[in-house]
N, C-alpha and C positions, 0 to 999 in steps of 0.2 A: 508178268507185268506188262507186257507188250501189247494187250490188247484193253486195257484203260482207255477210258471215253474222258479226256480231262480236259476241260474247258477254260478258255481267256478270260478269268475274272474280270480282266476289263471290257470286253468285245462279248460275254460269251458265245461265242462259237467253239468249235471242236480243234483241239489242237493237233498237230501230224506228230507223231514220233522221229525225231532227228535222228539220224544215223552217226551224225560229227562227234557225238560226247565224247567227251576227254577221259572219263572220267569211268574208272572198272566198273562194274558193279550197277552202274545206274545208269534210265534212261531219261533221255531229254525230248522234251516235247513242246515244240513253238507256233505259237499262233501264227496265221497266214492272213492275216490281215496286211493292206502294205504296210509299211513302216514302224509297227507295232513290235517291240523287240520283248513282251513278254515270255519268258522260257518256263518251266515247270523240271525240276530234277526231282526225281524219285526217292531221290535222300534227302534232299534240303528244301523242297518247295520251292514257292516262286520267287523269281526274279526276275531284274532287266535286265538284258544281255549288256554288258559294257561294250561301248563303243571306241571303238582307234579315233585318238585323235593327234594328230603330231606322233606318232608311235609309242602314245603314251595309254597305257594301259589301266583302265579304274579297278576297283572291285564290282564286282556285283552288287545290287541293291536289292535285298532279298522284301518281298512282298507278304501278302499274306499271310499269316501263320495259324492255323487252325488245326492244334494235336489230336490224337488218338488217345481216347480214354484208357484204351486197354494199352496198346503197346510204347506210345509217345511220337510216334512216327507222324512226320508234317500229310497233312491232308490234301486231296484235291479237290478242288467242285465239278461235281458229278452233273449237277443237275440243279435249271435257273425256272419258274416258272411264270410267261409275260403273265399272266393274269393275277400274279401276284408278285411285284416286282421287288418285296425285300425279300422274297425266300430265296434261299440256297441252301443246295445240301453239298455236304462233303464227306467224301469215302477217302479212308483209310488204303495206300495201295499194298498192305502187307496182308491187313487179316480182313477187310472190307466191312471193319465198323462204318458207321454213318453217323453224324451228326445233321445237324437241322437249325434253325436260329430260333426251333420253338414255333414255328407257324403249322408246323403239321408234324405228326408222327412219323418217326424215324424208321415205323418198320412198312410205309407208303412209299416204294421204291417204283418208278418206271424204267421200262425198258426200253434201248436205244438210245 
C-alpha cells in the first residue's frame, strides 16, 4: 500500500506518506500544502487532523466517503481531471476497484 498516488480532495495535489501513524496496520498520508491538515488513513479515509488546543484534544472529522463495491473498504481519489473539473476517480487501496462519478469509464485509467 505504500506506493498509492492519493490525492487532497481539497487541494488535489499528491499527498506524502506519513511515517508518525499511530495506528498498526495502516498508512497515513497528509497533504503538504501549508496549513492544510487533510490526512488520508488506509482504513478509515479522510479526515482533519484534530488540532491541540488548550491541551484539549477533538476527534477527528472524517471526510469523504466513497466505498468499494467489491470489498467496502473507504476509497481514495486517484485521479482529478482540470479539463473536466467535476471528474474524479477513486481507487480502492485493497483490491484497486475504481469508481468514477459517471463522466468517463472506469476501466480509462492514467498513469502517474
Amino acid at each position: 500500500m505504500e506506493d498509492l498516488r492519493v490525492l487532497c480532495y481539497e487541494h488535489h495535489t499528491a499527498m506524502l506518506l506519513d511515517c508518525r501513524s499511530k495506528y498498526v496496520g495502516t498508512f497515513l498520508y497528509a497533504c503538504q500544502e501549508p496549513g492544510c491538515f487533510i490526512r488520508y488513513y488506509s482504513s478509515q479515509g479522510y479526515f482533519i487532523e484534530p488540532q491541540d488546543q488548550d491541551g484539549d484534544r477533538s476527534e477527528p472529522e472524517i471526510k469523504p466517503s466513497v466505498h468499494c463495491p467489491k470489498d467496502g473498504r473507504v476509497m481514495y481519489l486517484a485521479e482529478v481531471r482540470p479539463d473536466r473539473k467535476s471528474f474524479r476517480l477513486w481507487k480502492c487501496p485493497e483490491c484497486s476497484e475504481i469508481r468514477t462519478n459517471g463522466e468517463f469509464s472506469s476501466t480509462a485509467i492514467s498513469s502517474g
